[in-house]
N, C-alpha and C positions, 0 to 999 in steps of 0.2 A: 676727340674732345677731351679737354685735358681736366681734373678736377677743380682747379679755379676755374674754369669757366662756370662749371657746374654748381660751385660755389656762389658765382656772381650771378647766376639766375633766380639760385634760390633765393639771395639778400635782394637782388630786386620786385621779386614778385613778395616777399615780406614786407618791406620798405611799401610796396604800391597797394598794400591792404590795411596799413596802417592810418593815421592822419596827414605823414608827409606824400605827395605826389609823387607817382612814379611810373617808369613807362616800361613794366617788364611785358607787354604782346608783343613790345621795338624787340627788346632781348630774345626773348623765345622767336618769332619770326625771321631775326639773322639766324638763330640757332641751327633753326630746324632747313633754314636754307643751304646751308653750310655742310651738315653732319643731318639725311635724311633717316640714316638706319637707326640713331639714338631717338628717336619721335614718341615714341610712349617714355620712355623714362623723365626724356624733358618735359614733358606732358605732367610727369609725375613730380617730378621736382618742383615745377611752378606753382601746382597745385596742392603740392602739402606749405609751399613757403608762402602762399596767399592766404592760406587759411588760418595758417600760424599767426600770419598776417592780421584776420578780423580775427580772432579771437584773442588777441592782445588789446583790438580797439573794443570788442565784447566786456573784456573786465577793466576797461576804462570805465566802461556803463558803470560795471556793476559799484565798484569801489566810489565813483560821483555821486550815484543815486543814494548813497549810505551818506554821505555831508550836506548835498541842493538837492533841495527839493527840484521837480522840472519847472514849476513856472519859473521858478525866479533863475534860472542858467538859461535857459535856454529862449534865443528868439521864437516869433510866430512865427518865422518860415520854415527853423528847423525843430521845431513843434511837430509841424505837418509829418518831417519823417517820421515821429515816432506815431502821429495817427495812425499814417499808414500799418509799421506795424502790426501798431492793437489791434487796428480793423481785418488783415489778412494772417494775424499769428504768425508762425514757424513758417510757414508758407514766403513770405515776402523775404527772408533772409535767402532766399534761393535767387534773389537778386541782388545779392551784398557783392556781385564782380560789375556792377553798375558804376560809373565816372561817376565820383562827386555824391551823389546820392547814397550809393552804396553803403560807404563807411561807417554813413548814418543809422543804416537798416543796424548792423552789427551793435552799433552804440545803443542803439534806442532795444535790441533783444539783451543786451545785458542789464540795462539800466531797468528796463521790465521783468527785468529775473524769470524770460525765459528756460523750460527746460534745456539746460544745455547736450544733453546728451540726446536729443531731439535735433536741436540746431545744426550742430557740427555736424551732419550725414547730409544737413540740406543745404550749407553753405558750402562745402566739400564737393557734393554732385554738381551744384550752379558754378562756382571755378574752375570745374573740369569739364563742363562743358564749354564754356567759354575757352578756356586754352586749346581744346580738339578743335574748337573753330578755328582758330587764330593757326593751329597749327596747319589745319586741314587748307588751308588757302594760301600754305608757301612751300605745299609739297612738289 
């Protein structure tokens, strides 16, 4: 496995935790089909660039919430994500590797001015577990 490739997992799983869409479990899943004995490092590489990932769209929160207020940005439906949130705390960012939903959770913990140093061990452990799945089902 040559260092771009390793490159290119880590910009897609970055890319795929940010606000643009992206399919880094396609990337990691050839990966680890391909090159079984690299499986934790790629494990590792996805999950430090996914997290780098929501904590880019984290201080989108935060830098928003300092100019709009939340009612007036944000519709009722993605209101609800930051309910959720408030409602489960640090807890619910442990599902920020969720489709579509997720990005939210990261948005609405920044925009809430979550402890971050709280956060990041819970979005961290929920990305890495999701990728040991992902990987664990193309071994």
């Amino acid at each position: 496995m040559d260092d771009l490739s390793l490159w290119g997992l880590f910009g897609s799983a970055f890319i795929s935790s940010t606000i643009a869409p992206g399919g880094s479990e396609a990337v990691l899943a050839y990966m680890v089909s391909e090159d079984q004995a690299q499986v934790i490092r790629l494990i590792l590489i996805a999950t430090v660039g996914n997290t780098l990932g929501a904590l880019t769209t984290w201080w989108l929160g935060v830098f928003t919430a300092k100019k709009y207020p939340l009612e007036t940005l944000l519709s009722e439906k993605k209101q609800a994500t930051v309910q959720i949130v408030k409602k489960w705390g640090v807890a619910a960012l442990f599902f920020s590797w969720l489709p579509i939903i997720g990005d939210g959770f990261c948005f609405a913990g920044g925009w809430l001015k979550m402890p971050l140093l709280v956060a990041v061990p819970v979005i961290t452990i929920g990305k890495a577990v999701r990728y040991a799945f992902v990987a664990y089902l193309f071994i």
